[in-house]
C-alpha positions as CSV (number, residue, x, y, z in Angstrom):
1,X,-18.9,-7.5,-38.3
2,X,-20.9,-10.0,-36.4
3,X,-22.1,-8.9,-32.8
4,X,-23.0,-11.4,-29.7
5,X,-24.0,-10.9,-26.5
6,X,-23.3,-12.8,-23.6
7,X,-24.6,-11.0,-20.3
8,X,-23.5,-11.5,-17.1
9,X,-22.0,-15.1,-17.4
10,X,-19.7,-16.8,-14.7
11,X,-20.0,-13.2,-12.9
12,X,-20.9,-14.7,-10.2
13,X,-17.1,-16.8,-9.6
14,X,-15.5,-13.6,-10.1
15,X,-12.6,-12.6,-7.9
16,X,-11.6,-9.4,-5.9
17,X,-7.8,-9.4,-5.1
18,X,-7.5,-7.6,-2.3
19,X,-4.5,-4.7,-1.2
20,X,-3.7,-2.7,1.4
21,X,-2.1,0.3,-0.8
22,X,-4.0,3.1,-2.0
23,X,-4.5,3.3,-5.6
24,X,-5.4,2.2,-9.3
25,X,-4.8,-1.2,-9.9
26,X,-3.4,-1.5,-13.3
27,X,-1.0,-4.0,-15.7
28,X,-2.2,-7.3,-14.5
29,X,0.8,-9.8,-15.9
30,X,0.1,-13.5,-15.8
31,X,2.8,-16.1,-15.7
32,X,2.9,-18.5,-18.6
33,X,1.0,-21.4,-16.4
34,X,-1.7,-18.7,-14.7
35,X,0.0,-19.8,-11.5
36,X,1.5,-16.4,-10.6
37,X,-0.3,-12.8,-11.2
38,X,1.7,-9.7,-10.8
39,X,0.0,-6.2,-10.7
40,X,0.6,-2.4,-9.8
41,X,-1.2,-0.4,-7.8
42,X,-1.0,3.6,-8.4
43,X,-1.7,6.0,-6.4
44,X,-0.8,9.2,-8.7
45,X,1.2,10.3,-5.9
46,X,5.0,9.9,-7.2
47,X,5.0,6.0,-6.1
48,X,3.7,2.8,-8.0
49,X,3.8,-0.4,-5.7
50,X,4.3,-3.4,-7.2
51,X,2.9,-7.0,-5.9
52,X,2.9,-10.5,-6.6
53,X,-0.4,-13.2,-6.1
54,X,-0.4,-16.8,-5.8
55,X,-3.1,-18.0,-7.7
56,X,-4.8,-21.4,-7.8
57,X,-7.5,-20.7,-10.8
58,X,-9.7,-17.6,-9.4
59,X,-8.6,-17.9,-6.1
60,X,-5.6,-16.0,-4.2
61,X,-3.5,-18.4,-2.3
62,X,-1.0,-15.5,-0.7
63,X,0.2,-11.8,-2.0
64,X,3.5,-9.6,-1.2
65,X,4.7,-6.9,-2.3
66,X,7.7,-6.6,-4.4
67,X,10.4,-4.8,-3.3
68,X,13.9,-3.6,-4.6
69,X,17.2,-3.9,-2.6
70,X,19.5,-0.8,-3.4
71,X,22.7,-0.4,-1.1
72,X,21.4,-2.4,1.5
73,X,17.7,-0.7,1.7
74,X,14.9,-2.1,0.4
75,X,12.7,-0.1,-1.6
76,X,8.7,-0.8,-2.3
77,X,6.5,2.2,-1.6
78,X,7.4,6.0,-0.4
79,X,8.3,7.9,-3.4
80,X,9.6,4.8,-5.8
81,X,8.3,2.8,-8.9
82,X,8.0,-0.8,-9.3
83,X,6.1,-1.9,-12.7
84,X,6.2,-3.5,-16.1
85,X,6.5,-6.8,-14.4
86,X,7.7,-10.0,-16.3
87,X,7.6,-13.8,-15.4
88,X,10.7,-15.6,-16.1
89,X,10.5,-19.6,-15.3
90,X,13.6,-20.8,-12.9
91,X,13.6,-24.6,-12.6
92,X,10.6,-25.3,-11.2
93,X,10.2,-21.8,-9.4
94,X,8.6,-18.1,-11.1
95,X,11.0,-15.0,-10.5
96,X,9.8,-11.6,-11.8
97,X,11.5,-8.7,-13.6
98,X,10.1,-5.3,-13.4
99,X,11.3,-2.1,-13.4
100,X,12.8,0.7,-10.8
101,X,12.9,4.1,-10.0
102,X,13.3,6.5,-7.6
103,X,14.4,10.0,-7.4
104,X,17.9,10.6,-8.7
105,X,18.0,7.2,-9.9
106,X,17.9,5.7,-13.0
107,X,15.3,3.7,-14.2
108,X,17.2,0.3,-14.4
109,X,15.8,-3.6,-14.4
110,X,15.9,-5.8,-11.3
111,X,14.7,-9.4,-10.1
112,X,13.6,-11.3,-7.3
113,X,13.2,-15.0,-6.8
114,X,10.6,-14.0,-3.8
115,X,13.7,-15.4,-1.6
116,X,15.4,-12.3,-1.4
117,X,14.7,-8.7,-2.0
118,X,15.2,-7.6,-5.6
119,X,18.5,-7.0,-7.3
120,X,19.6,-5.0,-10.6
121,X,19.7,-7.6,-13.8
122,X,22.2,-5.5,-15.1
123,X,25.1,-3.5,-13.3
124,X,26.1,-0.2,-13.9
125,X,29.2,-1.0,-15.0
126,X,27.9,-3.3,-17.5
127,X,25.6,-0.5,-19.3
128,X,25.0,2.9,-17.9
129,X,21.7,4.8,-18.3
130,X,18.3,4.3,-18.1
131,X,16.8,0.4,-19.1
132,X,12.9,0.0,-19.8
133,X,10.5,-2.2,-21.7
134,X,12.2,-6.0,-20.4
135,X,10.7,-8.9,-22.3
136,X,12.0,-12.4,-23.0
137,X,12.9,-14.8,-25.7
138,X,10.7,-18.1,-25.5
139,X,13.2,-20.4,-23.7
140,X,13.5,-17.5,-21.2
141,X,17.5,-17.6,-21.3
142,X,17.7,-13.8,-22.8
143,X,15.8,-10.7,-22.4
144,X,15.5,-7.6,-24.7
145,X,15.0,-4.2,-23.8
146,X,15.5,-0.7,-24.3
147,X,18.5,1.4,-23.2
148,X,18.9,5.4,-23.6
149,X,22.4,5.4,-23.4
150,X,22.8,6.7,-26.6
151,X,20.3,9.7,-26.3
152,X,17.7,7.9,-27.5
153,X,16.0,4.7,-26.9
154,X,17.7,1.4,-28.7
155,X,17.3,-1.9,-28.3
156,X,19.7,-4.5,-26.3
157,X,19.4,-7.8,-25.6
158,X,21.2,-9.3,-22.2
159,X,22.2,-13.3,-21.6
160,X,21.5,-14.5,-18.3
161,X,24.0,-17.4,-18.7
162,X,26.4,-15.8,-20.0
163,X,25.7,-12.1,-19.0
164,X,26.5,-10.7,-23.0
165,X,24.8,-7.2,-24.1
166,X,24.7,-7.1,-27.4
167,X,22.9,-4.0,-29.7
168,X,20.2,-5.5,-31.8
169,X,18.4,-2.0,-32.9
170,X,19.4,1.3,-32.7
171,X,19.1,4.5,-34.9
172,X,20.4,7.7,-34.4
173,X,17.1,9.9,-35.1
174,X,14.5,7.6,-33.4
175,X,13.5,6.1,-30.1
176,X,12.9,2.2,-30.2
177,X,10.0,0.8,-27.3
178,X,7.9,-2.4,-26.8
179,X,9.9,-4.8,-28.1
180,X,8.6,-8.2,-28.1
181,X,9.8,-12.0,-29.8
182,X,7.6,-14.6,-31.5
183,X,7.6,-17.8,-31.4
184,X,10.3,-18.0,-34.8
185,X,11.8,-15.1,-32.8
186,X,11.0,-12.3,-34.9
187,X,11.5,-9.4,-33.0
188,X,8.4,-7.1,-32.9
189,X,8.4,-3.2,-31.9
190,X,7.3,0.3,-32.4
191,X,9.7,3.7,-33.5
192,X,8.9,6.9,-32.3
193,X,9.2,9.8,-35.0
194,X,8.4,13.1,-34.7
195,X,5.1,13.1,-34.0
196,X,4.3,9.9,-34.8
197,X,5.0,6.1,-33.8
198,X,4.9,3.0,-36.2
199,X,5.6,-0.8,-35.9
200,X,8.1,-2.2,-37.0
201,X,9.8,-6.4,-37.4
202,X,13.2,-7.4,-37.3
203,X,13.7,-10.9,-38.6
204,X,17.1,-12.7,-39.8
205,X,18.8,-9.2,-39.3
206,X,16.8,-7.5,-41.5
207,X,14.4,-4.3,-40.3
208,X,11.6,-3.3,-41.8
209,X,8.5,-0.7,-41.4
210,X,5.3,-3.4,-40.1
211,X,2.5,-0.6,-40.2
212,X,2.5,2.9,-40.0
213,X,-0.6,5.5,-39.8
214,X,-1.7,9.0,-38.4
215,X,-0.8,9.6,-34.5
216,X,0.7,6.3,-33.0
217,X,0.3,2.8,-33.4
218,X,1.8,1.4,-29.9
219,X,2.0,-1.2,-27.7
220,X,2.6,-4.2,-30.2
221,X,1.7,-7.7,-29.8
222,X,2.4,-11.4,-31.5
223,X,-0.3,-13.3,-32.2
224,X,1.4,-16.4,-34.0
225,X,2.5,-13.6,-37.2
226,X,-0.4,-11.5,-36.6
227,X,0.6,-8.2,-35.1
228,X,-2.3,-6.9,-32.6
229,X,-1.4,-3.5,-31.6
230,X,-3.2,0.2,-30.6
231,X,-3.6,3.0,-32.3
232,X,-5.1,6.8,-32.6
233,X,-5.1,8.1,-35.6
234,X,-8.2,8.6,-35.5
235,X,-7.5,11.7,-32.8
236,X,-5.2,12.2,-29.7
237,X,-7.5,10.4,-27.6
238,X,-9.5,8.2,-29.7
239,X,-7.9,4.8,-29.2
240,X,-8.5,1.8,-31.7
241,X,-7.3,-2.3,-31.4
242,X,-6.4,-2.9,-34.7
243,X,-4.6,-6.0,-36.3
244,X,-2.4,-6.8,-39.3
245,X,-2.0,-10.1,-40.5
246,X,0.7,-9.1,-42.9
247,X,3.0,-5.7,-44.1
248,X,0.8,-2.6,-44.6
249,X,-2.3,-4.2,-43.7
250,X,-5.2,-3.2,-41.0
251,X,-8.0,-4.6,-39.2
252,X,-10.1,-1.9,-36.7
253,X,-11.6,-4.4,-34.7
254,X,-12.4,-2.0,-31.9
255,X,-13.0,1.8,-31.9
256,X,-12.8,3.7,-28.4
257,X,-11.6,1.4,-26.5
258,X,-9.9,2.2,-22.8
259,X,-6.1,2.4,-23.4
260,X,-4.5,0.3,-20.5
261,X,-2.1,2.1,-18.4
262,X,1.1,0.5,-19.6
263,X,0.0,-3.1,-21.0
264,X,-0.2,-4.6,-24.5
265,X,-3.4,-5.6,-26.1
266,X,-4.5,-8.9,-24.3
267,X,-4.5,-12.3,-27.0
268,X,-6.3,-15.4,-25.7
269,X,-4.1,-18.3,-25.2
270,X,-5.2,-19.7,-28.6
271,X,-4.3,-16.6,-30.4
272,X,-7.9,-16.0,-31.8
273,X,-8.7,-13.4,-30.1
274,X,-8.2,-10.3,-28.4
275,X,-9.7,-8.6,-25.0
276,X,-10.1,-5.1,-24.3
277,X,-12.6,-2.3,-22.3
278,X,-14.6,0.6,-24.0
279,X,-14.6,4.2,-22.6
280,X,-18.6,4.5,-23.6
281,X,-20.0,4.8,-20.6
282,X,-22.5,2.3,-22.0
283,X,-20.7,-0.1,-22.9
284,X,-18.0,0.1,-20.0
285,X,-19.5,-2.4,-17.6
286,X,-18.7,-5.2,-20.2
287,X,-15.1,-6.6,-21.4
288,X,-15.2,-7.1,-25.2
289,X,-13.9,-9.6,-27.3
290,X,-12.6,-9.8,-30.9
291,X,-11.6,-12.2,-33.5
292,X,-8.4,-11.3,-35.0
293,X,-9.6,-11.9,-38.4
294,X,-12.4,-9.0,-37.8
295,X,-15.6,-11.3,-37.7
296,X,-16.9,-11.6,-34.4
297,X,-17.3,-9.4,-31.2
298,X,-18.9,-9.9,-28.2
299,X,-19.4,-8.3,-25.1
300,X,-19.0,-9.9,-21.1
301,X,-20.8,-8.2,-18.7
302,X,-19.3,-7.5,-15.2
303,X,-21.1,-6.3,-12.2
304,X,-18.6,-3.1,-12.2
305,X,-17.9,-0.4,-14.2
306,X,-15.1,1.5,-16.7
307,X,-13.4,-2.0,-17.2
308,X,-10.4,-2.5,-18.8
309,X,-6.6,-3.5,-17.7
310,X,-7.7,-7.3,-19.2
311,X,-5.0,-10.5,-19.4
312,X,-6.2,-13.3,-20.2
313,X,-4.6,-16.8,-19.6
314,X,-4.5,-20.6,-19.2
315,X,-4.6,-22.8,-16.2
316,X,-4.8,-26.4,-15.8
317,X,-7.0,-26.1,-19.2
318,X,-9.2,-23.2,-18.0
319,X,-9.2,-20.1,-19.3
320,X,-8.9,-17.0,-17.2
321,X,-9.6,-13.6,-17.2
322,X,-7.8,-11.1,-15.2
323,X,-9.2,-6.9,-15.3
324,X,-9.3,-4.0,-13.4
325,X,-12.5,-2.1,-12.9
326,X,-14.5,0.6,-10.5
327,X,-17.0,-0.9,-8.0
328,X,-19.7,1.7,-8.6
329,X,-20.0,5.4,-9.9
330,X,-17.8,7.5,-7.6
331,X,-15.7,4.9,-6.0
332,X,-12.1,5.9,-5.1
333,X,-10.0,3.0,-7.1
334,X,-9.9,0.8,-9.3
335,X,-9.7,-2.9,-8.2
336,X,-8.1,-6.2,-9.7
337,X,-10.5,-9.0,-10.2
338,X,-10.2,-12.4,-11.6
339,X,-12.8,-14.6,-13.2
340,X,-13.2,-18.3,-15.3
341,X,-14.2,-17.2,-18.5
342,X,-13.6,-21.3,-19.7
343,X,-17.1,-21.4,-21.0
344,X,-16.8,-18.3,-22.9
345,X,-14.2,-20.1,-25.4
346,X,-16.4,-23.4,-26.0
């Protein structure tokens, strides 16, 4: 493995998105054009506030926080959870999916247009239980997630036109999660068993075991057909990137990295490469990157320390970098920044 260094580049450009909540910031979601950021903030205090930034390249152009409308009442902060936000593309307009929860509620999916306050995707009547994990096809017309209304998690998909839940995975002895689609729309996700979690592909109806190991391999993602994913079978809480360009195969192409709260390994938008942090104390001021095929890493160094939470994407052809990170040693929370990391890529 070849091994660059690039020290403190474009740190000077970089952005602090600033919120009033307490908290972590964590699970930084970009829309597809890099116009739109969405991110949580978690205070570890039975609430996770959601909120939504206007971006125009590294700067902030407005934020609000996302809140959900149940009976009448809105609810953002005080004892409920907004997260796993999504960007769906409405005409010319972003709306976000995410999830919500509050005591003696189900965990369901809602959506707001930013217009009004957020409304369930899916009615009660239409499918009971709790719904996780939303993702969508490419054209953005359905969205696949996971249901427990079976006892275990499975995996639906949901029209927006036409409002159809059908059952695309489900198993009686296993728990489906993280599903996500290619561009083909192969369907990408990982089954919990036992102990253990593997990754597995359903294409043209047909399901089949990805990658398997020790511990769990978690958190899937597409890159083209290469599946990017982490994993710690290594130990409990020794987590790996790894990739596999094919059935049964594995590439390590980071070892202790800093597992992101809720979020997917980050690909760059010409699926080359992928972004992560590193618990090492050493080595935690800097953002890491890796080529997919295992040959080169190198290291971005930040003015902050224990980094990690990275999404990268594109915006009017530059490439940008979104993370989370301390200020200094001893510092209360974690903040969102955003930089230009254009020149990195060139």
């Amino acid at each position: 493995m070849t091994y660059f260094y690039l020290i403190g580049l474009l740190q000077a450009n970089a952005t602090e998105i600033p919120v009033t909540s307490n908290g972590h910031a964590s699970n930084p979601v970009w829309s597809n054009d890099g116009t739109k950021l969405a991110f949580e903030v978690n205070e570890y205090a039975g609430k996770i506030d959601l909120f939504s930034v206007s971006m125009n390249g590294i700067e902030y152009l407005d934020i609000k926080q996302v809140q959900a409308s149940v009976g009448g009442a809105s609810f953002g902060s005080g004892g409920s959870i907004n997260a796993a936000p999504v960007w769906q593309k409405r005409g010319p307009k972003w709306a976000l999916i995410f999830e919500h929860a509050r005591k003696g509620v189900p965990n369901r999916i809602y959506s707001t247009d930013f217009i009004r306050p957020a409304r369930p995707v899916i009615q009660m009547d239409q499918l009971e239980g709790d719904l996780s994990w939303p993702t969508l096809s490419k054209d953005q017309k359905q969205m696949y997630f996971i249901s427990d209304i079976k006892g275990s998690g499975d995996i639906y998909s949901y029209s927006f036109k036409g409002r159809a839940i059908e059952s695309v995975v489900a198993s009686d002895s296993f728990s489906e999660m993280a599903p996500v689609l290619n561009e083909s729309g192969s369907l990408l996700y990982t089954r919990k068993h036992g102990n253990g979690e593997d990754v597995y592909v359903t294409a043209g109806g047909n399901d089949s075991k990805w990658v398997g190991g020790n511990g769990d391999q978690t958190r899937p993602a597409w890159a083209d057909n290469t599946v990017v994913f982490f994993s710690n079978e290594r130990g409990v809480d020794l987590w790996d990137v790894v990739s596999s360009s094919k059935p049964s195969q594995k590439t390590v192409l980071g070892k202790g990295i800093r597992l992101p709260m809720r979020a997917p390994p980050s690909i760059s938008p010409d699926k080359q490469w992928v972004v992560y942090g590193m618990e090492d104390p050493k080595k935690s001021s800097s953002l890491w990157f890796s080529k997919l095929d295992g040959t080169k890493t190198f290291s971005y160094n930040t003015e902050h320390i224990a980094c990690g939470e990275p999404s990268l994407t594109e915006s009017d052809g530059r490439i940008l970098l979104a993370y989370t990170a301390l200020p200094a040693e001893g510092s209360a929370w974690r903040k969102l920044h955003v930089v230009d990391v254009t020149d990195l890529f060139q």
